[in-house]
PDB file of N, CA, C and O in Angstrom:
ATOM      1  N   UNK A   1     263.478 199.306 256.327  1.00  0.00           N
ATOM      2  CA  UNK A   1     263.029 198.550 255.180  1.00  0.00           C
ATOM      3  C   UNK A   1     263.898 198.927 253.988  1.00  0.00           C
ATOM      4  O   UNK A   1     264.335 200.064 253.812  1.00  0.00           O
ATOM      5  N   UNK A   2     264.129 197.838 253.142  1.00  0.00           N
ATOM      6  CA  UNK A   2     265.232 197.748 252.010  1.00  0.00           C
ATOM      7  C   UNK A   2     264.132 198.354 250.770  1.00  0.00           C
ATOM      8  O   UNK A   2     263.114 197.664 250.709  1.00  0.00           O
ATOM      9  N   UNK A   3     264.164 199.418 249.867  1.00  0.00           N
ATOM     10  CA  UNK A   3     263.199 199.620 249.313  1.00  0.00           C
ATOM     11  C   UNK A   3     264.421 200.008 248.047  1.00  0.00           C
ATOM     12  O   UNK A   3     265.478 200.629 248.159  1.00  0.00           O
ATOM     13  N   UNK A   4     263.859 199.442 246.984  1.00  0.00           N
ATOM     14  CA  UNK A   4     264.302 199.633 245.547  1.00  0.00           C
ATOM     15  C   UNK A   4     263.494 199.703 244.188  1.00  0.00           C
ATOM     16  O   UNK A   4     262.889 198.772 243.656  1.00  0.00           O
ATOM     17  N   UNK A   5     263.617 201.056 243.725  1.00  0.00           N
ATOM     18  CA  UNK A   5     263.166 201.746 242.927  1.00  0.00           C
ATOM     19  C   UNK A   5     263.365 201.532 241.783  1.00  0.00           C
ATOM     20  O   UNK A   5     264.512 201.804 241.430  1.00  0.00           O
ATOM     21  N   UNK A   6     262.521 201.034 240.805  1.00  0.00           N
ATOM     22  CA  UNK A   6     263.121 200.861 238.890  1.00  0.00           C
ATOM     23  C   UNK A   6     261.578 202.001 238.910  1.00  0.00           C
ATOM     24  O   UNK A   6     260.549 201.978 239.585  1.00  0.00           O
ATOM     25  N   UNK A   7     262.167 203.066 237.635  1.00  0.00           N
ATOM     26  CA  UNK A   7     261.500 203.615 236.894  1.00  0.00           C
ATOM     27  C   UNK A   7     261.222 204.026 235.528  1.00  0.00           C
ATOM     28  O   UNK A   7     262.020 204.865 235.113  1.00  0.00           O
ATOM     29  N   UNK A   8     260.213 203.632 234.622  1.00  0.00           N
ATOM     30  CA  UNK A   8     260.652 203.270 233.364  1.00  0.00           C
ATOM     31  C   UNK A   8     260.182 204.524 232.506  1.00  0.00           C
ATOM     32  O   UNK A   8     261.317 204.983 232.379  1.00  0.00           O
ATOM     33  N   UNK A   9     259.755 205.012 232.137  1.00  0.00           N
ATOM     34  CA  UNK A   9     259.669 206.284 231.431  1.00  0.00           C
ATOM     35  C   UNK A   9     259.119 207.369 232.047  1.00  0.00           C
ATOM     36  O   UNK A   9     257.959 207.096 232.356  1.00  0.00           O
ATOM     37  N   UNK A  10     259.434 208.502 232.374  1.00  0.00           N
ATOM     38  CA  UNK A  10     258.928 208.790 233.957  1.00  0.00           C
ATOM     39  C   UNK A  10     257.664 209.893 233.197  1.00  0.00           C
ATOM     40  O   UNK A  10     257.645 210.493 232.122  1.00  0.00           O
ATOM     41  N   UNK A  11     256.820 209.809 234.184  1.00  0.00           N
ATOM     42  CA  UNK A  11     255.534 210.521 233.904  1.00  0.00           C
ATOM     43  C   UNK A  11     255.644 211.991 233.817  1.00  0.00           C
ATOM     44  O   UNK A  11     256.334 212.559 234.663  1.00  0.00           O
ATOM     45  N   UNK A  12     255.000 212.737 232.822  1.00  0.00           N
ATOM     46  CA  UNK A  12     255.144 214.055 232.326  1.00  0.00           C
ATOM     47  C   UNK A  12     254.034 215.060 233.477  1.00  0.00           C
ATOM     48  O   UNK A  12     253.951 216.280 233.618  1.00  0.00           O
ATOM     49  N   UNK A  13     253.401 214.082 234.061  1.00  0.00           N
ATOM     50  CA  UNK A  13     252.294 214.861 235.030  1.00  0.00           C
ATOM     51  C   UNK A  13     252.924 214.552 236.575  1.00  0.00           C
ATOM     52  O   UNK A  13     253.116 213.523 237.224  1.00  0.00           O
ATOM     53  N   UNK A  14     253.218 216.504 236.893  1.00  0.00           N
ATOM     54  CA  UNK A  14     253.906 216.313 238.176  1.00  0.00           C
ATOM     55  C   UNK A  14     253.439 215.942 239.026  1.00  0.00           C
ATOM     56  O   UNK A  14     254.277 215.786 239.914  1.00  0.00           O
ATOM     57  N   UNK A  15     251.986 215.535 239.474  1.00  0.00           N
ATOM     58  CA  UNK A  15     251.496 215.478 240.452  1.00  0.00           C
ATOM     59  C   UNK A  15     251.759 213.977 240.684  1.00  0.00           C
ATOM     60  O   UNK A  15     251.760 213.631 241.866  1.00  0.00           O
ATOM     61  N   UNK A  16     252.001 212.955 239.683  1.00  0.00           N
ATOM     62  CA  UNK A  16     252.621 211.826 239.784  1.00  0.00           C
ATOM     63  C   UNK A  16     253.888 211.714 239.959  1.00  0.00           C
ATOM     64  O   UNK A  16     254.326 210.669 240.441  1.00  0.00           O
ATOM     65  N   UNK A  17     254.540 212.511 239.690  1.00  0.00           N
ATOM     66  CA  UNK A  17     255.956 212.240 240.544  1.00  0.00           C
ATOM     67  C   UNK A  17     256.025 212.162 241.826  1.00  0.00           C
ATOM     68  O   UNK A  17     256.552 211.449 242.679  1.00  0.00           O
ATOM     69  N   UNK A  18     255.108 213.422 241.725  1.00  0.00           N
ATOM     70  CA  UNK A  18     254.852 214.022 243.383  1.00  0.00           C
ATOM     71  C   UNK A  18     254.611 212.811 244.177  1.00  0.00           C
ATOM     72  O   UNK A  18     255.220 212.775 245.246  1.00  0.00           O
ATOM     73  N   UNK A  19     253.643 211.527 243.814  1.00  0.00           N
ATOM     74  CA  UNK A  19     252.597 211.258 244.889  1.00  0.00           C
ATOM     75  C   UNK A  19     253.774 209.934 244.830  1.00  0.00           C
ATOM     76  O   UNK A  19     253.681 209.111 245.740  1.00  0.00           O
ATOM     77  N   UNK A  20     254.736 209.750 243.905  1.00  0.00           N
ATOM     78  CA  UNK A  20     255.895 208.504 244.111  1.00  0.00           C
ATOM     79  C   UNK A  20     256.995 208.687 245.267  1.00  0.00           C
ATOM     80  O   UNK A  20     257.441 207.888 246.091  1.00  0.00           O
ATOM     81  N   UNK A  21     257.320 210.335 244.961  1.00  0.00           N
ATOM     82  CA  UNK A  21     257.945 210.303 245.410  1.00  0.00           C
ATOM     83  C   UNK A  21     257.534 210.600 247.693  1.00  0.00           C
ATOM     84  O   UNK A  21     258.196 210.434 248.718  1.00  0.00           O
ATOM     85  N   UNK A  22     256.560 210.929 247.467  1.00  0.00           N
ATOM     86  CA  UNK A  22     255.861 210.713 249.143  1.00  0.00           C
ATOM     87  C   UNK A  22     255.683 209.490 249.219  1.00  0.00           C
ATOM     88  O   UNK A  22     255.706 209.148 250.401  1.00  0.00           O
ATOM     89  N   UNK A  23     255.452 208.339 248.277  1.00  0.00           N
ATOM     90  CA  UNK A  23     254.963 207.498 248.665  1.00  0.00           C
ATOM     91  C   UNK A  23     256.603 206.345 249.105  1.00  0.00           C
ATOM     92  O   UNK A  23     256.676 205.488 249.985  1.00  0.00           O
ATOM     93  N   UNK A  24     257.401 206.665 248.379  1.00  0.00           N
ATOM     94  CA  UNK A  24     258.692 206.057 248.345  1.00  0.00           C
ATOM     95  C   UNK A  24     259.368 206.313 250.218  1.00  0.00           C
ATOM     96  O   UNK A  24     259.590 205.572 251.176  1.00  0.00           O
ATOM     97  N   UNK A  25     259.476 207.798 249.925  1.00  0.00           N
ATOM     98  CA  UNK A  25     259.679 208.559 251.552  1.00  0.00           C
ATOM     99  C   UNK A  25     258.977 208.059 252.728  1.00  0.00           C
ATOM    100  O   UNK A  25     259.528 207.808 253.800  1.00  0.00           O
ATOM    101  N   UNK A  26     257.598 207.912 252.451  1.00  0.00           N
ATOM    102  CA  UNK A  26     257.360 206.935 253.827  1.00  0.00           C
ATOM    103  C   UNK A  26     257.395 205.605 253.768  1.00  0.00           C
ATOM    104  O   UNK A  26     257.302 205.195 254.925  1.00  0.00           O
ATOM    105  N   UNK A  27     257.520 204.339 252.693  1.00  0.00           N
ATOM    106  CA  UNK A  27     258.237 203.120 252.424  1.00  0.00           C
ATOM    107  C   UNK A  27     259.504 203.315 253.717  1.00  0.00           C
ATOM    108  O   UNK A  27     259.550 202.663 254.760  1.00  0.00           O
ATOM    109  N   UNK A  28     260.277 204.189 253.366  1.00  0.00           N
ATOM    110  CA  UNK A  28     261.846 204.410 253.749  1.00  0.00           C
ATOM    111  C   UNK A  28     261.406 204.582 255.415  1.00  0.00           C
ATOM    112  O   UNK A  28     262.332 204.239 256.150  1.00  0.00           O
ATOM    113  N   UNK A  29     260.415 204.956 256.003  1.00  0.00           N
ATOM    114  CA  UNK A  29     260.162 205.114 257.303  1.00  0.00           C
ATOM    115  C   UNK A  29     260.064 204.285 258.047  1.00  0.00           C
ATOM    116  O   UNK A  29     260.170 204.244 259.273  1.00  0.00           O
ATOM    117  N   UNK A  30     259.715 203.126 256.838  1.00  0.00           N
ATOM    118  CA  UNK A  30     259.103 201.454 258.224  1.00  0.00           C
ATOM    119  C   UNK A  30     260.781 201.371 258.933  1.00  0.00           C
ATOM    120  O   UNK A  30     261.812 201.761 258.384  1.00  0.00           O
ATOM    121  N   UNK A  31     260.689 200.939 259.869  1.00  0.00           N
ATOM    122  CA  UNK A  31     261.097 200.035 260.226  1.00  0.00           C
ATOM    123  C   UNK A  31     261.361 198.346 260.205  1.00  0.00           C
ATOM    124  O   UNK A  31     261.024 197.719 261.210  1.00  0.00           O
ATOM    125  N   UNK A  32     261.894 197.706 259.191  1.00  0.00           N
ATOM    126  CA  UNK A  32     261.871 196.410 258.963  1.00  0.00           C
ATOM    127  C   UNK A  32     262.746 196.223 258.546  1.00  0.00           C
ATOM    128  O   UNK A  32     263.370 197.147 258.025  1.00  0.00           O
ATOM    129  N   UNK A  33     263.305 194.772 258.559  1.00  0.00           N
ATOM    130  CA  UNK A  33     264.169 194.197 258.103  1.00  0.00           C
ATOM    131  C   UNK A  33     264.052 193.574 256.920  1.00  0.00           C
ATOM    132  O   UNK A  33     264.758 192.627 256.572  1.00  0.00           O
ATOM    133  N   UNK A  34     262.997 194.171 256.142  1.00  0.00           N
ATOM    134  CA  UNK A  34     262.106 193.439 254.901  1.00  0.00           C
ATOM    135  C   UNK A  34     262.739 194.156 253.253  1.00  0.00           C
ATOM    136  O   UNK A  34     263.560 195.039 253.003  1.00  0.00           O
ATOM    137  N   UNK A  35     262.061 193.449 252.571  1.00  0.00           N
ATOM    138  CA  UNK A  35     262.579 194.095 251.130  1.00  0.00           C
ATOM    139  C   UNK A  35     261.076 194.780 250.669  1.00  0.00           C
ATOM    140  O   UNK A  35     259.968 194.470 251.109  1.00  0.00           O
ATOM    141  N   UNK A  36     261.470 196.011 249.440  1.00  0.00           N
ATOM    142  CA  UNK A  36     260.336 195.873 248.736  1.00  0.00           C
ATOM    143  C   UNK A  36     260.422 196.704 247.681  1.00  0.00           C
ATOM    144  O   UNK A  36     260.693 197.899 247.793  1.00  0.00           O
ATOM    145  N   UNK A  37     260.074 195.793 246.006  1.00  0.00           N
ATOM    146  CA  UNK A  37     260.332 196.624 245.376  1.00  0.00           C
ATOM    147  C   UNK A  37     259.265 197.155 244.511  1.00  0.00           C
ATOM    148  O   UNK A  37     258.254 196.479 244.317  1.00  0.00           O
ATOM    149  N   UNK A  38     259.443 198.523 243.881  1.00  0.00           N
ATOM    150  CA  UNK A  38     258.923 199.359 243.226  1.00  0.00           C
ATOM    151  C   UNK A  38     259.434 199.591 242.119  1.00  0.00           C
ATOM    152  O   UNK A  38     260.616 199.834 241.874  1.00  0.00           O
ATOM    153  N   UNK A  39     257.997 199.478 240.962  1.00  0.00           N
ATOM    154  CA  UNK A  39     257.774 199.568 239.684  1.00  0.00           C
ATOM    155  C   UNK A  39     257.415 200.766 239.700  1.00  0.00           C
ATOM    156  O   UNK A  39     256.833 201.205 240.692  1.00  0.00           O
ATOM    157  N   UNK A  40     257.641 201.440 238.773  1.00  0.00           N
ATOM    158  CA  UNK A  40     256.858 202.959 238.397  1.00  0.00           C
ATOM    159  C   UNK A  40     257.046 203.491 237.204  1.00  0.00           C
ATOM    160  O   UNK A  40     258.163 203.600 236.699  1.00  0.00           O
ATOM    161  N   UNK A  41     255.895 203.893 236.617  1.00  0.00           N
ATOM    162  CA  UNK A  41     255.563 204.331 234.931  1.00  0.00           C
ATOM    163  C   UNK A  41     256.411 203.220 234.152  1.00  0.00           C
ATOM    164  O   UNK A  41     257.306 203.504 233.356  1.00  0.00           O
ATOM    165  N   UNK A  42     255.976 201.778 234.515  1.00  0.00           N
ATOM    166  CA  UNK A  42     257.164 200.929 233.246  1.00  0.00           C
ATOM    167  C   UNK A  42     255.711 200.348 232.263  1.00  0.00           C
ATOM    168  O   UNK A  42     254.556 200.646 232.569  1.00  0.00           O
ATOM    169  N   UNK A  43     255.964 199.763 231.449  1.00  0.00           N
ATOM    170  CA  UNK A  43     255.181 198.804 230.431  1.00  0.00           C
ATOM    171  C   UNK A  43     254.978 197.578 230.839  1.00  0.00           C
ATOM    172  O   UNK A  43     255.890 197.338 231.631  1.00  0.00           O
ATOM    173  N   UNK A  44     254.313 196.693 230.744  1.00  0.00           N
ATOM    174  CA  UNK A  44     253.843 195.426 230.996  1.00  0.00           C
ATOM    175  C   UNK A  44     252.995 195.106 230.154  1.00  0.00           C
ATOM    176  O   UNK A  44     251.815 195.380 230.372  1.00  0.00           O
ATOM    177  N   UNK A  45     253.478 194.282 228.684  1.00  0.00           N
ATOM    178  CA  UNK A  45     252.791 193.609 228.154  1.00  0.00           C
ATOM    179  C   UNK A  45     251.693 194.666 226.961  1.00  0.00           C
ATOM    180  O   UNK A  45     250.571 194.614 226.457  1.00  0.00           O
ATOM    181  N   UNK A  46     252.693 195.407 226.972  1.00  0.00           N
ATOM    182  CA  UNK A  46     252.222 197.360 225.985  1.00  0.00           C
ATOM    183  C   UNK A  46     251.269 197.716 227.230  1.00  0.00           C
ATOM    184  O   UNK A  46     250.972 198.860 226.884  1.00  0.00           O
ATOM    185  N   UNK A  47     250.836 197.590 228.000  1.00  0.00           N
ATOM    186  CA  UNK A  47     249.931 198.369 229.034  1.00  0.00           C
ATOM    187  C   UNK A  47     250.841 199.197 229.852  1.00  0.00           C
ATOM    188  O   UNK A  47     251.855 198.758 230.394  1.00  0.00           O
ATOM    189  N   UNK A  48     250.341 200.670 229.926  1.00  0.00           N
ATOM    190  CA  UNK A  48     251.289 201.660 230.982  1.00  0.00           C
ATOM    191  C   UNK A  48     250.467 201.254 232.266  1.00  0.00           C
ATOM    192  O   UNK A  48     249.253 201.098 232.401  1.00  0.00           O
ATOM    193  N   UNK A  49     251.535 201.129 233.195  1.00  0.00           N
ATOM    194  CA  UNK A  49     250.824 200.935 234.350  1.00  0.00           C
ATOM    195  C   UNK A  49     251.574 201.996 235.373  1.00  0.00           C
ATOM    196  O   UNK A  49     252.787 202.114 235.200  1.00  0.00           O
ATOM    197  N   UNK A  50     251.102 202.599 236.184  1.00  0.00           N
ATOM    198  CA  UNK A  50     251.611 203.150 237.261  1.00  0.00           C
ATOM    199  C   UNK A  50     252.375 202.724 238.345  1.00  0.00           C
ATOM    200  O   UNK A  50     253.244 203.527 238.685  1.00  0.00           O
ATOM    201  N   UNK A  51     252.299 201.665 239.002  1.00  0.00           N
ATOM    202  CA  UNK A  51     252.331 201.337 239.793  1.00  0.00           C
ATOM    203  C   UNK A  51     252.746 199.531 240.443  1.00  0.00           C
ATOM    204  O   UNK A  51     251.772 198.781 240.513  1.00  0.00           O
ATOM    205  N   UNK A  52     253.728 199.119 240.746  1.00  0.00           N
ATOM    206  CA  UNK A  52     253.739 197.882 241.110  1.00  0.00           C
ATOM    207  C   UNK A  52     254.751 197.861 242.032  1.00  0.00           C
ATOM    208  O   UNK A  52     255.825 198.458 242.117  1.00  0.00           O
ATOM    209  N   UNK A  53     254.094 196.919 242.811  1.00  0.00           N
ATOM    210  CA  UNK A  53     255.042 196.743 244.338  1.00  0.00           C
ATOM    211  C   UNK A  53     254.631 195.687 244.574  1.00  0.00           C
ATOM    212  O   UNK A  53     253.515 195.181 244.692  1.00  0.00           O
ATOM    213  N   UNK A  54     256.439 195.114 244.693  1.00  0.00           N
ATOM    214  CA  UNK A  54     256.493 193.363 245.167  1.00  0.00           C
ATOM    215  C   UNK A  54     257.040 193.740 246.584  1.00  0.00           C
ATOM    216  O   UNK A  54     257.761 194.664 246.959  1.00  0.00           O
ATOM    217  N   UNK A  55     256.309 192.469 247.382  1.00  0.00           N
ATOM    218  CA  UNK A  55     257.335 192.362 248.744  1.00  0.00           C
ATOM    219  C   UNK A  55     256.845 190.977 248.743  1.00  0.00           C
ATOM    220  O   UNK A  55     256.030 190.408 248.016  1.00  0.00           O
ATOM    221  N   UNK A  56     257.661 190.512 249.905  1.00  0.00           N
ATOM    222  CA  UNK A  56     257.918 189.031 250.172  1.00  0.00           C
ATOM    223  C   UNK A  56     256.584 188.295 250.231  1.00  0.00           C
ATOM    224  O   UNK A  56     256.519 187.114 249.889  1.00  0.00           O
ATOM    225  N   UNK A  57     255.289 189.119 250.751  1.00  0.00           N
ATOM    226  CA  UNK A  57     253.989 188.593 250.895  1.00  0.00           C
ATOM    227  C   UNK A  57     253.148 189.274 250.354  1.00  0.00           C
ATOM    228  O   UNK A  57     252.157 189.565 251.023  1.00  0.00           O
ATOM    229  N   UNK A  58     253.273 189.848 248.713  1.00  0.00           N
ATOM    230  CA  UNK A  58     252.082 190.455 248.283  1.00  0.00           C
ATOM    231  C   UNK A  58     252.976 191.290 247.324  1.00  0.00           C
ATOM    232  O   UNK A  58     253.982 191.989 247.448  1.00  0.00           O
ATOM    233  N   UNK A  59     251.934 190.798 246.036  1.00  0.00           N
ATOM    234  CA  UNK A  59     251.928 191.644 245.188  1.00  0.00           C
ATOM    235  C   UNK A  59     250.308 193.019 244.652  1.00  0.00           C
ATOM    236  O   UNK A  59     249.128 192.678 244.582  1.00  0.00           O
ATOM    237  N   UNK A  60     250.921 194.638 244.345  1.00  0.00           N
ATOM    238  CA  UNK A  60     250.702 195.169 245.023  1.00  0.00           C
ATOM    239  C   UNK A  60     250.412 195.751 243.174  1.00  0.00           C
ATOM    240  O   UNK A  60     251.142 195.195 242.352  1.00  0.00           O
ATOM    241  N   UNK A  61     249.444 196.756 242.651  1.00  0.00           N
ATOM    242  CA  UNK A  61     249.140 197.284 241.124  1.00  0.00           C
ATOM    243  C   UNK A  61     248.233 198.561 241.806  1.00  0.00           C
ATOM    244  O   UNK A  61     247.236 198.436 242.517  1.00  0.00           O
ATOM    245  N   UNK A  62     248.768 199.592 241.450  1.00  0.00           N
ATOM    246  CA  UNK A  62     248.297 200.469 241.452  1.00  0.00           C
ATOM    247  C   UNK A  62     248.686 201.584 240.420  1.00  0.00           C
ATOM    248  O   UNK A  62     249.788 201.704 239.885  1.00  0.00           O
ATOM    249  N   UNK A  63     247.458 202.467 240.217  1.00  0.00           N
ATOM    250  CA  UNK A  63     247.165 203.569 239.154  1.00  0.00           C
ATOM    251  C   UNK A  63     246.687 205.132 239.903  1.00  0.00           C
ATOM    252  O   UNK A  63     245.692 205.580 240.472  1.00  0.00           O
ATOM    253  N   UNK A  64     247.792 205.521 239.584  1.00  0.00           N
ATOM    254  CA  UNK A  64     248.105 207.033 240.673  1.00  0.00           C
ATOM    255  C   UNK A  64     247.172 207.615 239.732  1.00  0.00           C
ATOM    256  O   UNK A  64     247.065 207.561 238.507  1.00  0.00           O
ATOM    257  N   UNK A  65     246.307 208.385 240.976  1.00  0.00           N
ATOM    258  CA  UNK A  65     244.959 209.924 240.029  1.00  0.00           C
ATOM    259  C   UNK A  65     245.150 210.942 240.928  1.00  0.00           C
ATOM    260  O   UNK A  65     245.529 210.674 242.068  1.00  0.00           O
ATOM    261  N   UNK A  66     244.869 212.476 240.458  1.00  0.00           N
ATOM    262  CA  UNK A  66     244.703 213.530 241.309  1.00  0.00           C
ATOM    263  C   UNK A  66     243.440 213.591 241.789  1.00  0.00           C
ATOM    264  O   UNK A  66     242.804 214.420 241.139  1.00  0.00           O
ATOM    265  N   UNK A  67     242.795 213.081 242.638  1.00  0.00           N
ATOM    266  CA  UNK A  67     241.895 213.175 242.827  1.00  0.00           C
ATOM    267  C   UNK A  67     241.949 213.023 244.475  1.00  0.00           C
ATOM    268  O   UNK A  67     242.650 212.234 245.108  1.00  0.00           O
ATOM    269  N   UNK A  68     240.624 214.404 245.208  1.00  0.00           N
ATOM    270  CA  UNK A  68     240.850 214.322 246.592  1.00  0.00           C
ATOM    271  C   UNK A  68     239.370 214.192 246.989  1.00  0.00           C
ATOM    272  O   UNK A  68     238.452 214.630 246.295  1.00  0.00           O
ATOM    273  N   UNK A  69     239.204 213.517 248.232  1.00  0.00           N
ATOM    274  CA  UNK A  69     238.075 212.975 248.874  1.00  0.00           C
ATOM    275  C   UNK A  69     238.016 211.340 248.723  1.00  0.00           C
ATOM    276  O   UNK A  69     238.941 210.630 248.330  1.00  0.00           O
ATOM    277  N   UNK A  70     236.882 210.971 249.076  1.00  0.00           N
ATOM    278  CA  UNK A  70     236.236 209.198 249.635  1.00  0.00           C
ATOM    279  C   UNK A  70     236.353 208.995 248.239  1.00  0.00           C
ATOM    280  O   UNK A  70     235.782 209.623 247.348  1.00  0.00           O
ATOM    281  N   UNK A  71     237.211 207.984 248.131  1.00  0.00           N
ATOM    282  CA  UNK A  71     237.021 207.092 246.571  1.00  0.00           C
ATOM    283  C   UNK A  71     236.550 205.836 246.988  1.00  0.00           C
ATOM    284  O   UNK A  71     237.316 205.001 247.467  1.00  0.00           O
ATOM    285  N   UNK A  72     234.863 205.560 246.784  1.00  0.00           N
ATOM    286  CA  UNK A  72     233.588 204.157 246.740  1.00  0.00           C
ATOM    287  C   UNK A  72     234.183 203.700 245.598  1.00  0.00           C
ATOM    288  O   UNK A  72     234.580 204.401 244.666  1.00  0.00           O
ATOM    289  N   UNK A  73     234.254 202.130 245.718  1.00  0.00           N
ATOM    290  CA  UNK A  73     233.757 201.449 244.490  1.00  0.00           C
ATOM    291  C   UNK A  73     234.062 199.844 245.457  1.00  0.00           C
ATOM    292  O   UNK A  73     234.129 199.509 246.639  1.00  0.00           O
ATOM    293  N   UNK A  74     234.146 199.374 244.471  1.00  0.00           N
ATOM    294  CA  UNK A  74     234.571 197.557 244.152  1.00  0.00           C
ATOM    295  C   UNK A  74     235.016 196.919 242.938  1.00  0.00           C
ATOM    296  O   UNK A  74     234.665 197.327 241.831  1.00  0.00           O
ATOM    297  N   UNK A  75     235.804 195.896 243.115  1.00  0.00           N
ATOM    298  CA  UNK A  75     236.008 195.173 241.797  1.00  0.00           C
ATOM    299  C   UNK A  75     235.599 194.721 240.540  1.00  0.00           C
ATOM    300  O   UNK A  75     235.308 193.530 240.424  1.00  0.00           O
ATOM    301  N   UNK A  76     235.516 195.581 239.438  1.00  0.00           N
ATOM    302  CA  UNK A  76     234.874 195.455 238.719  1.00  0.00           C
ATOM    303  C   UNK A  76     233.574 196.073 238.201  1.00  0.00           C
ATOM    304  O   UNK A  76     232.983 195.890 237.137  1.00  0.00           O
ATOM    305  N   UNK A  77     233.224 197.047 239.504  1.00  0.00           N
ATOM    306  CA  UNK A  77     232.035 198.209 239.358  1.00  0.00           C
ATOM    307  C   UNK A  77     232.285 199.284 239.017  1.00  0.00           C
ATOM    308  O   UNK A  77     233.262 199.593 238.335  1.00  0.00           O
ATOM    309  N   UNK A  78     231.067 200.357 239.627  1.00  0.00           N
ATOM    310  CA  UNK A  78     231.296 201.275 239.690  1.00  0.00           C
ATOM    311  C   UNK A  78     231.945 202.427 240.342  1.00  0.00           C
ATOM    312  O   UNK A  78     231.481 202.484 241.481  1.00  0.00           O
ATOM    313  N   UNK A  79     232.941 203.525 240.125  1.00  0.00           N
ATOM    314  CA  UNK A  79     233.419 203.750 241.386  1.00  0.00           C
ATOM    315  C   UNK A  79     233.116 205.414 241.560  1.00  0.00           C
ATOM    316  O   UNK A  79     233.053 206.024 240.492  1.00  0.00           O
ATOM    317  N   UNK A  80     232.978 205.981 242.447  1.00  0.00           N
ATOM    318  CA  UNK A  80     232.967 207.630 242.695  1.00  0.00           C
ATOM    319  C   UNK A  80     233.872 207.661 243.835  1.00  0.00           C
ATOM    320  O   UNK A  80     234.410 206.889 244.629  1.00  0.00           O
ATOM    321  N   UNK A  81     233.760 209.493 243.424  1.00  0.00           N
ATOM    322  CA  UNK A  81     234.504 210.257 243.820  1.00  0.00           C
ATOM    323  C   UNK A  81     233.662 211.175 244.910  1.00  0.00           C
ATOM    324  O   UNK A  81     232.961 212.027 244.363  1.00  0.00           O
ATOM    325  N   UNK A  82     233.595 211.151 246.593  1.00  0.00           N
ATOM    326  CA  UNK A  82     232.416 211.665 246.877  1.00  0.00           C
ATOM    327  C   UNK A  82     231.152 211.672 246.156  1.00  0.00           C
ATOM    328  O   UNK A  82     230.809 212.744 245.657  1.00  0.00           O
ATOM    329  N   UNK A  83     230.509 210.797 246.038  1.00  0.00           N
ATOM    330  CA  UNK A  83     229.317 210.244 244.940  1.00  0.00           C
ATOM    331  C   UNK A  83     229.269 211.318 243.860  1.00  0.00           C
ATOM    332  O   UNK A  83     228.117 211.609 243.538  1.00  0.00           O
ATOM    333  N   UNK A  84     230.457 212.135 243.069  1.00  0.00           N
ATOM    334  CA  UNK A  84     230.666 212.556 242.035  1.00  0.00           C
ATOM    335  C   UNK A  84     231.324 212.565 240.790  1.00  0.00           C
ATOM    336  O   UNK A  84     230.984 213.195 239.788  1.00  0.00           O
ATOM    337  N   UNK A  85     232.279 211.829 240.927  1.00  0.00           N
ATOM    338  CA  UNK A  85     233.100 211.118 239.560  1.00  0.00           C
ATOM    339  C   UNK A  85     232.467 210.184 239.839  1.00  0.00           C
ATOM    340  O   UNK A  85     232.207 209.832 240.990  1.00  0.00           O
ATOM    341  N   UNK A  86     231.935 209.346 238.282  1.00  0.00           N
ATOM    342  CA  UNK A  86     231.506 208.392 238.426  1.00  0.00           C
ATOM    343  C   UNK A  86     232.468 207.571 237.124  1.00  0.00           C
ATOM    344  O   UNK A  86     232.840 208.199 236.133  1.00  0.00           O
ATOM    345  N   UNK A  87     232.767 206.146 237.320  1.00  0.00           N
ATOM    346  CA  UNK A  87     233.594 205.746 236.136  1.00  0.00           C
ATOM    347  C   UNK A  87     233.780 204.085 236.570  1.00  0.00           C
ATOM    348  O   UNK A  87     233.978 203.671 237.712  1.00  0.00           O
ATOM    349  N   UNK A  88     233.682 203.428 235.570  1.00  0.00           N
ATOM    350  CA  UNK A  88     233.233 201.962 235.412  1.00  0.00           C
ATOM    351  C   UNK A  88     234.782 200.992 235.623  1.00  0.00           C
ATOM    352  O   UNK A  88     235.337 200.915 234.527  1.00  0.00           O
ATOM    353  N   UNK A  89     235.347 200.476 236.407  1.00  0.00           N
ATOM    354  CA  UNK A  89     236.295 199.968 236.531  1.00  0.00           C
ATOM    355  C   UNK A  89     236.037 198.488 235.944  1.00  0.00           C
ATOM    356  O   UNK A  89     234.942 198.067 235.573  1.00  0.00           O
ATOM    357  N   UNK A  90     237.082 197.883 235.932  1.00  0.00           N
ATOM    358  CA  UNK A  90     236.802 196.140 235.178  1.00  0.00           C
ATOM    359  C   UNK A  90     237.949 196.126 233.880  1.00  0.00           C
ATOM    360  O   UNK A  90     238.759 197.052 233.873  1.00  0.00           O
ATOM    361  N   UNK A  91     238.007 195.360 233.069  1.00  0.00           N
ATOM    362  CA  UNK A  91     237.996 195.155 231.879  1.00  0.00           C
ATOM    363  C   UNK A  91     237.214 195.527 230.487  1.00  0.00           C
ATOM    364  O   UNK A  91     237.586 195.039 229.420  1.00  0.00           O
TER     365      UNK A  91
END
């Protein structure tokens, strides 16, 4: 897989580098003849976002956390952390 990296102001918290750069390393593992690219720490519209990945069938927004165990929620609810972080996702 063809994987290409833009990164726009790079994050001061290592554990986010950390989790780009594992996450980039196994991207590089598929096997495919496919493209896919990666956004990381850029701006969109003044919003910091973590995370964006285009490929040919899906666009992809994600927001890197240190956080370990079952992460519950849904769109727009509520979400925990092993029913212990609790924090209101949505708008």
């Amino acid at each position: 897989m063809q994987v290409y990296c833009y990164v726009g102001e790079l994050t001061k918290l290592p554990q986010e580098r950390e989790m780009l750069n594992d996450l980039l390393y196994r991207l590089e593992q598929f096997q495919s003849d496919d493209w896919i690219y990666v956004f990381a720490f850029a701006e969109w519209n003044a919003a910091e976002i973590d995370l964006v990945i285009i490929k040919s069938d899906a666009i992809i927004v994600g927001d890197l956390k240190d956080y370990s165990g079952s992460i519950y929620g849904g769109e727009n609810g509520e979400w925990s952390v092993d029913n212990v972080i609790k924090f209101k996702g949505g708008s």
